[in-house]
ZAFILUM-392153 format. One line per 4 residues: their letters; for each residue x, y, z of C-alpha. Coordinates in steps of 0.1 Angstrom, whole numbers, plus 5000, padded with zeros to 4 digits. Layout:
A = X,Y,Z | ...
***
This chain:
XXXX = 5000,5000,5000 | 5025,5025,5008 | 5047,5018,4974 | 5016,5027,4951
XXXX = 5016,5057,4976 | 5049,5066,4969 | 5044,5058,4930 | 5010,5079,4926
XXXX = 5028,5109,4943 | 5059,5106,4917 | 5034,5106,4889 | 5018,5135,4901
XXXX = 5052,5146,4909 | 5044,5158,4948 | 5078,5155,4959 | 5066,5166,4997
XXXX = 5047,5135,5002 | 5072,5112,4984 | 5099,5130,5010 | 5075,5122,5035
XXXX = 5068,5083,5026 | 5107,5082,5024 | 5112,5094,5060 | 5078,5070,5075
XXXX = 5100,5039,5056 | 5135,5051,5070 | 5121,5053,5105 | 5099,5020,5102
XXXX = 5130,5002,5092 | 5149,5019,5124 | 5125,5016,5150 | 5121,4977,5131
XXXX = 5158,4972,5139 | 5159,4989,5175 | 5132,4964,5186 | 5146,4933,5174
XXXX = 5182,4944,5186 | 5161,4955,5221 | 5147,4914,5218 | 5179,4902,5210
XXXX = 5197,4920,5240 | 5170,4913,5263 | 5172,4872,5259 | 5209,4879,5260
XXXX = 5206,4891,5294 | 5181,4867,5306 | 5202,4839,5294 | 5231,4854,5308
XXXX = 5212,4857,5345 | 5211,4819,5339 | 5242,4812,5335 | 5258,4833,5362
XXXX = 5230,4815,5383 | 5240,4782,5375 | 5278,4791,5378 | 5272,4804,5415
XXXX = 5259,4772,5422 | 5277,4754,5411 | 5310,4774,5428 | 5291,4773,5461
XXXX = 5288,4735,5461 | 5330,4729,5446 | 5338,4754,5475 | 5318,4731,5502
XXXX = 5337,4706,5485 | 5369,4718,5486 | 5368,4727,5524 | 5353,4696,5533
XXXX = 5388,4683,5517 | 5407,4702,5531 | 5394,4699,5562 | 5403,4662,5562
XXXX = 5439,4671,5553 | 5445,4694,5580 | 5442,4665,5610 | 5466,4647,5596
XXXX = 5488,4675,5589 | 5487,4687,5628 | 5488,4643,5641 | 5520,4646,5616
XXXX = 5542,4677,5636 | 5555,4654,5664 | 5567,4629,5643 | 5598,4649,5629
XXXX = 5618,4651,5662 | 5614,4615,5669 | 5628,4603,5638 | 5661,4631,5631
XXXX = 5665,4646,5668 | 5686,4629,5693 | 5672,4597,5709 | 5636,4601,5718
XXXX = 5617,4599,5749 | 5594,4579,5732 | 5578,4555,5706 | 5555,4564,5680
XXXX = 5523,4566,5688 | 5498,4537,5664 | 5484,4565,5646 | 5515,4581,5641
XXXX = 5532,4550,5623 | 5498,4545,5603 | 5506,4584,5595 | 5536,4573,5579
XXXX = 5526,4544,5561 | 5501,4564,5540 | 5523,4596,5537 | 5522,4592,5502
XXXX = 5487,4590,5501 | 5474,4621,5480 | 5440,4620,5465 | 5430,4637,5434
XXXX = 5412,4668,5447 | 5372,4676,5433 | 5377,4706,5411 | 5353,4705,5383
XXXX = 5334,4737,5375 | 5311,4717,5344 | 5290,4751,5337 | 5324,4768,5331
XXXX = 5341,4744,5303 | 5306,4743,5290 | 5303,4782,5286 | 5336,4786,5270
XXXX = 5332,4755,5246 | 5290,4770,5233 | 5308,4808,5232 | 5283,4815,5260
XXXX = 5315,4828,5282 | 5310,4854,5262 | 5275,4866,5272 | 5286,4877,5307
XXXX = 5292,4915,5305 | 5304,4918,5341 | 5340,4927,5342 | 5352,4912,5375
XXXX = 5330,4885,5374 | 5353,4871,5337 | 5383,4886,5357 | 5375,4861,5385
XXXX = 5368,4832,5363 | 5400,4831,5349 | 5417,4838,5379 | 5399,4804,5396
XXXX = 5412,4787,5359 | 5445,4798,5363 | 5447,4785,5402 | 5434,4756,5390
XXXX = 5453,4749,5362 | 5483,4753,5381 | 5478,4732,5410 | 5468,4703,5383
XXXX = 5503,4706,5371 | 5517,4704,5406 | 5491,4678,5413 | 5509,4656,5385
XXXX = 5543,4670,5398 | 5531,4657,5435 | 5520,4622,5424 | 5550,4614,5404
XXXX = 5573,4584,5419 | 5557,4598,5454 | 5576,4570,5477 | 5552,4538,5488
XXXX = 5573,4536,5519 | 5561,4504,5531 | 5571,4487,5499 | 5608,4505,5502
XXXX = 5614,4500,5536 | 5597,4466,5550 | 5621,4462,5579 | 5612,4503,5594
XXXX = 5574,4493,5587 | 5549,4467,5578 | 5514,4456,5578 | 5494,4432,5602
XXXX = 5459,4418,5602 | 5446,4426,5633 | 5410,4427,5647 | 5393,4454,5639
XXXX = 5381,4459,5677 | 5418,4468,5682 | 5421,4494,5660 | 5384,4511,5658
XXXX = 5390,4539,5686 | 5417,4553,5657 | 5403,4589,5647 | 5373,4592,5619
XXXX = 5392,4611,5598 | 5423,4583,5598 | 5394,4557,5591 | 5387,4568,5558
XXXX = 5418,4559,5540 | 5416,4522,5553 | 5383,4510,5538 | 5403,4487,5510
XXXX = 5425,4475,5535 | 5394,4464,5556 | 5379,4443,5525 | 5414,4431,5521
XXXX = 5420,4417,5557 | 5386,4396,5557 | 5358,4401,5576 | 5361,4413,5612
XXXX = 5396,4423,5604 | 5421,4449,5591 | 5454,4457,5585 | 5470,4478,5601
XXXX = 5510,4488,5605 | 5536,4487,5630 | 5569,4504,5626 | 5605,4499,5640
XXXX = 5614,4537,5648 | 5651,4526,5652 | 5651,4513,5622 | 5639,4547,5607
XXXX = 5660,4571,5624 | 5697,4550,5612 | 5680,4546,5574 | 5690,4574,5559
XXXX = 5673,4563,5522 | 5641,4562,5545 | 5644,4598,5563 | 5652,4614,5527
XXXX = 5621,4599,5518 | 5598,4606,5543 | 5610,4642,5541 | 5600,4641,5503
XXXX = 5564,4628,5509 | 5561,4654,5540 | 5570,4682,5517 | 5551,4669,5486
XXXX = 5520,4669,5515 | 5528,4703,5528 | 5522,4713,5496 | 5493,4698,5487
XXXX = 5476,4712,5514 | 5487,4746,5500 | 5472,4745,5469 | 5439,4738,5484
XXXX = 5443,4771,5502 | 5451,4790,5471 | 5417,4774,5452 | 5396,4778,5483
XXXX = 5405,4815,5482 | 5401,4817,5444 | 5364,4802,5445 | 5354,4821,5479
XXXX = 5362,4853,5455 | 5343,4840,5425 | 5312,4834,5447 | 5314,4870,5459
XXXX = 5317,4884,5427 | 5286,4860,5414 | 5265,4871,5441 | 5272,4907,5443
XXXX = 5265,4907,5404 | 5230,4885,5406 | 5221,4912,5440 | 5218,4878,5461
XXXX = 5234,4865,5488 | 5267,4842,5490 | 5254,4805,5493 | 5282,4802,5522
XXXX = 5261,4827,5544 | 5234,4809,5540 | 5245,4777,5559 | 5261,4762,5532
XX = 5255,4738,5500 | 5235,4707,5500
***
């Protein structure tokens, strides 16, 4: 309708109302565009609401995660401080304590630590990454990938020919199948490493350790080792420091962008 407008008003040659029809189709196409851009940019921002959503959740439950690890870590760490005098100090005033050699015996023992942010490999690999517009939010999303990124490397660094010291050294400490009414008052957190060892002992048994600390302190292969595996653990701890403190600023960041409030405050993450 509005072409045979503008063609009856060039054959009557009224250039006013063809400048006219040309200005109603230049806006109608603009205020055409505007909308649909206004559409498009709207469902961008919903979706990326629901994606910064899901990535605070999903950072709220790996940082539950994490300190629940850690947590388990750090009892050990603290049982492990009084063994270091008894084996390179001068002759000790005592034995080690049972939960002290088992302490030992599993000093290699580093599990793989949960750090799996799924929403985040899935943004970058779609091109959603893109759709968040918050500056420090991206700025703390790559500082959590860096942090984690490196502590896989030292992860892998960590694991590598980490000494079995059992294996090495069966004269300094070994393993017995005792009831497991002897060893059950041993700490929760010392319990959970042993589960295979219980299926392997048979049923209403375990295997535990004992250790010859004289043999320790005058095997000098043995010491350097032990010092290894201490120091591999120390560090290990460490790096669940640094991701803790990476994903504790992500949350904030998340939640201060969505105007809701950190998960942690809330009690914590199912």
């Amino acid at each position: 309708m509005l072409l045979r407008r503008v063609i009856e008003h060039v054959k009557t040659q009224n250039w006013t109302a063809v400048a006219l029809d040309f200005v109603i189709v230049v806006v109608g196409v603009f205020i055409g565009i505007q909308v649909s851009n206004w559409n498009d940019a709207r469902a961008e921002r919903v979706e990326e609401r629901q994606l910064l959503t899901r990535l605070l959740e999903e950072t709220g439950s790996l940082l539950e995660i994490q300190k629940y690890e850690y947590s388990r870590h750090l009892p050990r760490i603290d049982a492990m401080s009084g063994i270091p005098p008894l084996l390179f100090d001068p002759p000790p005033g005592r034995d080690l304590t049972e939960i002290e050699c088992r302490l030992i015996t599993i000093s290699h023992w580093l599990p793989a630590p949960s750090d799996e942010l799924p929403i985040l490999e899935e943004s970058i690999a779609t091109g959603r990454f893109d759709l968040i517009s918050n500056e420090d939010v991206k700025a703390q999303l790559r500082g959590f990938a860096l942090v984690r990124n490196r502590s896989r490397r030292q992860y892998e660094e960590s694991i590598n020919e980490l000494f079995r010291l059992y294996s090495r050294h069966p004269d300094a400490l070994w393993f017995v199948r005792r009831p497991i009414d002897e060893v059950k008052d041993m700490p929760v957190w010392l319990q959970r490493d042993s589960t295979q060892l219980a299926r392997s002992a048979g049923d209403g048994y375990r295997l535990w350790n004992e250790c010859d600390l004289e043999q320790m302190r005058h095997n000098k292969a043995f010491l350097g080792e032990y010092a290894d595996n201490l120091s591999r653990l120390n560090s290990y701890v460490e790096r669940y420091e640094e991701t803790i403190a990476a994903l504790e600023d992500l949350e904030e960041a998340l939640a201060t962008e969505l105007g809701v409030p950190q998960l942690s405050e809330l009690g914590g993450h199912p």
